[in-house]
DOPA-808369 format. One line per field, with one value per residue: residue number from 0; residue in three letters; y negated, x, z of N, C-alpha, C in turn. Coordinates in Angstrom, 3 decimals. Each point is the difference from the previous one (the first is absolute). Layout:
BEGIN
resi (NUM ...)
resn (Ala ...)
nyy (Y ...)
nxx (X ...)
nzz (Z ...)
cayy (Y ...)
caxx (X ...)
cazz (Z ...)
cyy (Y ...)
cxx (X ...)
czz (Z ...)
// end
This chain:
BEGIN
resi (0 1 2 3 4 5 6 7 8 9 10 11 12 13 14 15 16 17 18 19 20 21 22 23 24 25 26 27 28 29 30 31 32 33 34 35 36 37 38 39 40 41 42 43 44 45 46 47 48 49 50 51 52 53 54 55 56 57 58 59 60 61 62 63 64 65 66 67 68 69 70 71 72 73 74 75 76 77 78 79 80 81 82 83 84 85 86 87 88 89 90 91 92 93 94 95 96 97 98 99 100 101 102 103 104 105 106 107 108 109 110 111 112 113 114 115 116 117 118 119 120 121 122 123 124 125 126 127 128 129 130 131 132 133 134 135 136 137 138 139 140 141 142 143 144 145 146 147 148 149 150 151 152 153 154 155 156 157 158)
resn (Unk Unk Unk Unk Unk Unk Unk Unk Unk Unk Unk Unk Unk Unk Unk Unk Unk Unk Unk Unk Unk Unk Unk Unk Unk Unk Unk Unk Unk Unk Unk Unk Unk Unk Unk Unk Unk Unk Unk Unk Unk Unk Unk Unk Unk Unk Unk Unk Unk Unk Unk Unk Unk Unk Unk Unk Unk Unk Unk Unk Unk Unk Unk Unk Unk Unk Unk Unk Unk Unk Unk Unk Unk Unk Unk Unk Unk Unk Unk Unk Unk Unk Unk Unk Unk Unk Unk Unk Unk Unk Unk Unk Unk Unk Unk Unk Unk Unk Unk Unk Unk Unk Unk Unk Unk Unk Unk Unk Unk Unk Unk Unk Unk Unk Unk Unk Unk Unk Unk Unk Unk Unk Unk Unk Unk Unk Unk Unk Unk Unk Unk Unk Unk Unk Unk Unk Unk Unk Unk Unk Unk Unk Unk Unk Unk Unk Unk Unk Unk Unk Unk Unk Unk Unk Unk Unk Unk Unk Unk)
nyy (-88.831 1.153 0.311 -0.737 1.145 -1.491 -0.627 -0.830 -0.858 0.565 -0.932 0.100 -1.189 0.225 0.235 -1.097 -0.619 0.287 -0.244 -1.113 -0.187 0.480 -0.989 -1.185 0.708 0.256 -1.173 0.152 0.893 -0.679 0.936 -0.240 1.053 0.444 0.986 0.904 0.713 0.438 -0.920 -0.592 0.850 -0.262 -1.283 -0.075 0.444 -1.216 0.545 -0.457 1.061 -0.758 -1.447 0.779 0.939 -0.563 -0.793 1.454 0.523 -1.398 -0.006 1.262 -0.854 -1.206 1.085 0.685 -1.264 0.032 0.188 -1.143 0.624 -0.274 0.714 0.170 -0.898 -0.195 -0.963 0.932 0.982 -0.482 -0.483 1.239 0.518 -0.788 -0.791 1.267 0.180 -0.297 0.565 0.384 -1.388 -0.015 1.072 0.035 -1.281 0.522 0.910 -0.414 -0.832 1.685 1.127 -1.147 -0.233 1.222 -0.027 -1.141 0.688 1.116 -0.697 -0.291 1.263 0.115 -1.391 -0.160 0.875 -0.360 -1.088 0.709 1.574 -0.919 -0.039 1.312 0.636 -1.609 0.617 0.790 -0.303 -0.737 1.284 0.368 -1.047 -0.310 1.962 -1.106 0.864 0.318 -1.282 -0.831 0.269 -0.096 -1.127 -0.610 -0.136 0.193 -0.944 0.305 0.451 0.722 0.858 0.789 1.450 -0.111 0.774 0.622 0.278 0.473 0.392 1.213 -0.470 0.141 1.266)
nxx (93.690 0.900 0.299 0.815 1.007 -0.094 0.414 0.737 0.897 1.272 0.664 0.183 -0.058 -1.149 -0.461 0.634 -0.570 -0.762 -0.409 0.932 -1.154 -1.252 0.751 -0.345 -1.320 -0.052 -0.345 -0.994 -0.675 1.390 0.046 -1.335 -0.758 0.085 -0.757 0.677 -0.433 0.966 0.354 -1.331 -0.094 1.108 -0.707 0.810 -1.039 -0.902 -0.278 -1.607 0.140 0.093 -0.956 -0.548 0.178 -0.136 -0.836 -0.577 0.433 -0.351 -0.949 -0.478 -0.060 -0.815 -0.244 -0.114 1.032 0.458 -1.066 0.612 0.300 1.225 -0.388 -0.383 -0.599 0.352 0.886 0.161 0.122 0.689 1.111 -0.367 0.094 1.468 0.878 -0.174 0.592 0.846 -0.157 0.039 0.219 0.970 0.072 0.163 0.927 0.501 0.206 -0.294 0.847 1.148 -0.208 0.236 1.109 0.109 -0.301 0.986 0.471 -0.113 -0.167 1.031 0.768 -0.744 0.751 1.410 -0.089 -0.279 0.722 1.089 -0.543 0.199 0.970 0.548 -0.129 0.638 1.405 0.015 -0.168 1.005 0.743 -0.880 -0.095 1.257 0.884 0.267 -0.381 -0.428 0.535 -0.225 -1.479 0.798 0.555 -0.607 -1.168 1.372 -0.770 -1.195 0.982 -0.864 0.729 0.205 -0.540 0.350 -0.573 1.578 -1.191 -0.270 -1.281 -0.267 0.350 -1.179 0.285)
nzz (23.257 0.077 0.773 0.276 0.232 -0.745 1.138 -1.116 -0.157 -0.946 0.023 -1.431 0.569 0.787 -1.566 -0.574 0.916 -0.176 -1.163 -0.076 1.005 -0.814 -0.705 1.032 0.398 -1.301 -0.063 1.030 -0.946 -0.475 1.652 -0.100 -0.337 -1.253 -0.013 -1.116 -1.006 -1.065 -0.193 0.005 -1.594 -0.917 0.674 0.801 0.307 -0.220 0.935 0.811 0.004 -1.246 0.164 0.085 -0.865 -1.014 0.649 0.173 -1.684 -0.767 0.967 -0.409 -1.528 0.083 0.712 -1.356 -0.352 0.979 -0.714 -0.754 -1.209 -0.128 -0.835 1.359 -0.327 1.257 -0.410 -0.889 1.336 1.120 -1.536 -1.217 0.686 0.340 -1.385 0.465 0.550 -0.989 -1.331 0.907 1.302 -0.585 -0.276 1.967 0.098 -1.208 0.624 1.442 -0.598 -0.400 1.011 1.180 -0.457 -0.199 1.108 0.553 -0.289 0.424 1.106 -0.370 -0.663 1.477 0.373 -0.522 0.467 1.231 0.177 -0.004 0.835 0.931 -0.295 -0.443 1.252 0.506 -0.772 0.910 1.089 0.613 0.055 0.974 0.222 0.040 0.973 0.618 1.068 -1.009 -0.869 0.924 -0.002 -1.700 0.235 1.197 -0.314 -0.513 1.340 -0.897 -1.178 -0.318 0.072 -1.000 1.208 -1.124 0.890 -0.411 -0.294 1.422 -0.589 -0.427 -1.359 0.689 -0.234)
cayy (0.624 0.375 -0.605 -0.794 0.338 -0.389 -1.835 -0.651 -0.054 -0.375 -1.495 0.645 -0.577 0.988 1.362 -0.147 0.107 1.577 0.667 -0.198 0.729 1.270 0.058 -0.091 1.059 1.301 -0.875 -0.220 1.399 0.725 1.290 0.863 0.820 0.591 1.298 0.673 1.177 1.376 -0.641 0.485 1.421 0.400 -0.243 0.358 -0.572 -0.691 -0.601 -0.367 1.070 0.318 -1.304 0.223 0.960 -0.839 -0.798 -0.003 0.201 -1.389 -0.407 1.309 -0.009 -0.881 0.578 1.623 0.223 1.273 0.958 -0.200 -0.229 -1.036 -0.264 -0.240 -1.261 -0.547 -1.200 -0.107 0.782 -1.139 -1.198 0.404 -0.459 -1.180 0.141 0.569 -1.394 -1.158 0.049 1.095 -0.695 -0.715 0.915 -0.121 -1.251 -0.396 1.253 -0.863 -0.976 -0.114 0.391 -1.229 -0.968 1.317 0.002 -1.458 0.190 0.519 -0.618 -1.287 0.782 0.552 -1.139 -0.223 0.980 0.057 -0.941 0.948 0.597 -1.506 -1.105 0.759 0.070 -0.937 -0.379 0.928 -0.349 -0.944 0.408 0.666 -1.215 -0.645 0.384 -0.994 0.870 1.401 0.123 0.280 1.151 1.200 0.347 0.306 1.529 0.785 0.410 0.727 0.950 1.420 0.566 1.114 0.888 0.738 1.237 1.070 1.293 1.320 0.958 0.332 -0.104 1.014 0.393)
caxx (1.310 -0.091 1.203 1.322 1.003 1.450 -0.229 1.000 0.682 1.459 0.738 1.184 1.108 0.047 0.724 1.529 0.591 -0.572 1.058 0.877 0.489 0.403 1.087 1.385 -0.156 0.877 1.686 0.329 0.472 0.762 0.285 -0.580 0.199 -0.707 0.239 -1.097 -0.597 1.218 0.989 -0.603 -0.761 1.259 0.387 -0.784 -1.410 0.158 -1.266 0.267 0.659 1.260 0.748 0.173 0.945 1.225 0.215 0.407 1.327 0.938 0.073 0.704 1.366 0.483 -0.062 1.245 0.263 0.898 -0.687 -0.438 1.154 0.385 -0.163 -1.830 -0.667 -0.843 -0.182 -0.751 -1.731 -0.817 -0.717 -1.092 -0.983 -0.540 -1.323 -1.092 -0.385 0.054 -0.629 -1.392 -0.967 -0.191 -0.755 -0.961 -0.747 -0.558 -1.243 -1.259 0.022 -0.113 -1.551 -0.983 -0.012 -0.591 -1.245 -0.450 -0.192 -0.970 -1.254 -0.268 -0.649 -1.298 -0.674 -0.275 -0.588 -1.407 -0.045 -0.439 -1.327 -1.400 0.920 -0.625 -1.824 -0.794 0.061 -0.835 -1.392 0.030 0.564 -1.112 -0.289 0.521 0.684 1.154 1.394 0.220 1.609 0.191 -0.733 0.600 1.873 -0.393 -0.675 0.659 0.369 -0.944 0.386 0.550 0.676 -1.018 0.780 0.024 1.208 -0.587 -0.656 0.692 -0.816 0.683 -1.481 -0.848 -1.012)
cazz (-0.013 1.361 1.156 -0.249 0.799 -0.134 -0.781 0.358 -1.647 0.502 -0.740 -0.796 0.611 0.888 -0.185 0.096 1.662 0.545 -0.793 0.608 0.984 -0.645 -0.683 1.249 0.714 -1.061 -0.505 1.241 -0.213 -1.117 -0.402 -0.656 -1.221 -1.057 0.266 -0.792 0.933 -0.292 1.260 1.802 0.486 0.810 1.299 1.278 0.529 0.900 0.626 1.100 0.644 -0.750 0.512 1.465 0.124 -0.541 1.196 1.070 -0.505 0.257 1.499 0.407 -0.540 0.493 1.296 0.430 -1.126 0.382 0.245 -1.284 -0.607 -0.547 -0.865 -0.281 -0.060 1.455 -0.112 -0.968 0.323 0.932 -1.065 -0.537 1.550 0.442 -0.920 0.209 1.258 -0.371 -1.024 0.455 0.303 -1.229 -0.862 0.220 -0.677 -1.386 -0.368 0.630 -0.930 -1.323 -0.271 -0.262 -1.617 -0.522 0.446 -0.617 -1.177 0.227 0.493 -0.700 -1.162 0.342 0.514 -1.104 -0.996 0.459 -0.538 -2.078 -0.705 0.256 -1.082 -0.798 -0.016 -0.499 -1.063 -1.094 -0.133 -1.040 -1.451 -0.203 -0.283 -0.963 -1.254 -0.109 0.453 -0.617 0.116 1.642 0.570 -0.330 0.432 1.667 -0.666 -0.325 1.065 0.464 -1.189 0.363 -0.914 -0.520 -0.253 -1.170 0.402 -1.158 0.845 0.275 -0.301 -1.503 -0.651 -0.298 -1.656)
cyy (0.527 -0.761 0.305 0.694 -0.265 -1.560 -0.427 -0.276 0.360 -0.818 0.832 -0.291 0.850 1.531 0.243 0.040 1.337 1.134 -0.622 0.721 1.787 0.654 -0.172 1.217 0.979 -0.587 0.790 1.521 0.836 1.233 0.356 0.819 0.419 1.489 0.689 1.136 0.696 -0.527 0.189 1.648 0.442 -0.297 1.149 -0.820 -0.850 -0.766 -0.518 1.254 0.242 -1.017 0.298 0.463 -0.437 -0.862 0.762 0.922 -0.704 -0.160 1.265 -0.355 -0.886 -0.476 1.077 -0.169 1.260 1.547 0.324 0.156 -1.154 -0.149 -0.545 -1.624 -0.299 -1.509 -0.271 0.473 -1.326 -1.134 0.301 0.067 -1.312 -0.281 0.344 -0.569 -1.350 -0.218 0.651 -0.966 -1.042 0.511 0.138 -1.114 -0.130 1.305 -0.994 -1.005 -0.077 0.679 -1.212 -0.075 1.270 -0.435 -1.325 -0.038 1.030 -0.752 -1.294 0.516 0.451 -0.895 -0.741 1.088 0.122 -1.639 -0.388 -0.170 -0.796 -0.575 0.679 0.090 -1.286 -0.332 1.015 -0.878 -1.328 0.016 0.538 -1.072 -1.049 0.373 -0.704 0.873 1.435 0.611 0.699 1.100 1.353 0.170 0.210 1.742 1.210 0.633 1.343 1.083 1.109 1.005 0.780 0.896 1.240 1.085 1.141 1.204 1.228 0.881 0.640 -0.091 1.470 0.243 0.355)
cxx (0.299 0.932 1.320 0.467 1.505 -0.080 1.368 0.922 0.967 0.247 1.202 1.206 0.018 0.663 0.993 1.045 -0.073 1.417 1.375 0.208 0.524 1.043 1.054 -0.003 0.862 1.519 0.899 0.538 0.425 0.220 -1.490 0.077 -1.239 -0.275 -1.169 -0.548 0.639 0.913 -1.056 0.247 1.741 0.458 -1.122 -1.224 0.386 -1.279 0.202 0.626 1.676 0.749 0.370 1.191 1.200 0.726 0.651 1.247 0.859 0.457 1.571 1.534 0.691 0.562 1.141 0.702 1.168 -0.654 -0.146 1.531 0.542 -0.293 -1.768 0.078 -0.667 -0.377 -1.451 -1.598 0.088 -0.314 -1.315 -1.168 -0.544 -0.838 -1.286 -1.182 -0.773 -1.317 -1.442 -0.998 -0.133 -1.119 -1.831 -1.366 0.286 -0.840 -1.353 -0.260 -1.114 -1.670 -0.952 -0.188 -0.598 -1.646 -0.809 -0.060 -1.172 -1.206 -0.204 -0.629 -0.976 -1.272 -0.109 -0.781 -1.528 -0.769 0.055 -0.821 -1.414 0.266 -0.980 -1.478 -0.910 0.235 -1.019 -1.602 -0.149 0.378 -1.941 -0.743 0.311 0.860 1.103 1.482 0.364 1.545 0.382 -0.084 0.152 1.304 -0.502 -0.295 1.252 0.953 -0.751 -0.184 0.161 0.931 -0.689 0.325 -0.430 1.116 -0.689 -0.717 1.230 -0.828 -0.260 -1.965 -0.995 -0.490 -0.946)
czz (1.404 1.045 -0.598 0.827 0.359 -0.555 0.255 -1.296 0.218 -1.491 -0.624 1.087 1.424 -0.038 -0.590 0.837 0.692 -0.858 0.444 1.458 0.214 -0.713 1.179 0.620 -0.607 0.358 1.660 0.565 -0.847 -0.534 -0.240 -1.084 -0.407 0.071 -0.931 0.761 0.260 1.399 1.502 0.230 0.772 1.351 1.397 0.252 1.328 1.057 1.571 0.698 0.095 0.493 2.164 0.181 -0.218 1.273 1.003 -0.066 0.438 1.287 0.474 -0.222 0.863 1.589 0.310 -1.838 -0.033 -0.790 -1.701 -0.390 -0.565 -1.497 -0.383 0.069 0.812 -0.384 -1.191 -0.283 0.991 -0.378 -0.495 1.444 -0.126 -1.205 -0.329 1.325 -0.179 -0.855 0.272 -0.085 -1.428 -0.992 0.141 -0.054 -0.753 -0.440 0.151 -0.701 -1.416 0.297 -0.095 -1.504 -0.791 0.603 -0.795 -2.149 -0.330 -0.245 -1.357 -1.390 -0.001 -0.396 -2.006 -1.160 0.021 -0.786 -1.695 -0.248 0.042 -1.537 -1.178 0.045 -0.767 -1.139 -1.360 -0.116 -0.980 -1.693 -0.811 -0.378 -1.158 -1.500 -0.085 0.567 -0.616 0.440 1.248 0.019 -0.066 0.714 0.891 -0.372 0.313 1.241 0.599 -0.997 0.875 -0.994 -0.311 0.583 -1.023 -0.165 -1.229 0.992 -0.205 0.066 -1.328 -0.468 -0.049 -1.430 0.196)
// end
């Protein structure tokens, strides 16, 4: 069997906890939101360019509010900032996080799949032998069904 790229258990009870903490983490940021597509395509684009700018809006406002009408929301672009501030570095370790566990899953489906197919290989031989695993052999088997492609020809019949 080949190399193991991933050794270690987690205990139902481990990932209960894990999930509780995950849940405090959500619990811990109320105002998150939900956003379909129709709702992203209507807002303004938002990137590292966009986050600069924004800052150094904020900074402008917050420096010359004289300069902004009273009816504009100074308090409310230097809240959304800070937030923004705030949440950036958050985002960023659970981006790093979540790629480990993407990667670590990865590797483990790699690792169990490869381990399968040992599973399978000896069972055939032994099914070659005894006949005792048919059953198996066929359900395992149906991982390896190809579909037909039985496409109607797009060429017209010669006379």
């Amino acid at each position: 069997m080949s190399a193991k790229h991933v050794t270690g258990t987690l205990t139902r009870e481990d990932a209960d906890k894990l999930l509780t903490a995950i849940a405090a983490i959500q619990d811990g940021l109320p105002f998150l939101i939900d956003l379909n597509v129709e709702e992203r395509k209507g807002m303004a684009r938002f990137g590292d360019k966009s986050q600069s700018f924004v800052a150094k809006a904020a900074d402008l406002a917050a420096q010359h509010p004289e300069i902004l009408p009273p009816s504009f929301d100074r308090q409310g672009l230097l809240d959304e900032m800070a937030l923004l501030e705030a949440l950036t570095p958050l985002r960023h370790a659970l981006q790093v996080l979540l790629g480990r566990v993407d990667d670590t899953l990865y590797a483990l489906g790699s690792d169990s799949y490869s381990g399968a197919l040992h599973v399978y290989s000896y069972a055939k031989t032994a099914n070659m032998v005894t006949g005792a695993l048919e059953d198996a052999m066929d359900d395992l088997g149906k991982r390896f069904l190809r579909r037909s492609s039985a496409r109607p020809s797009t060429q017209s019949p010669q006379a």
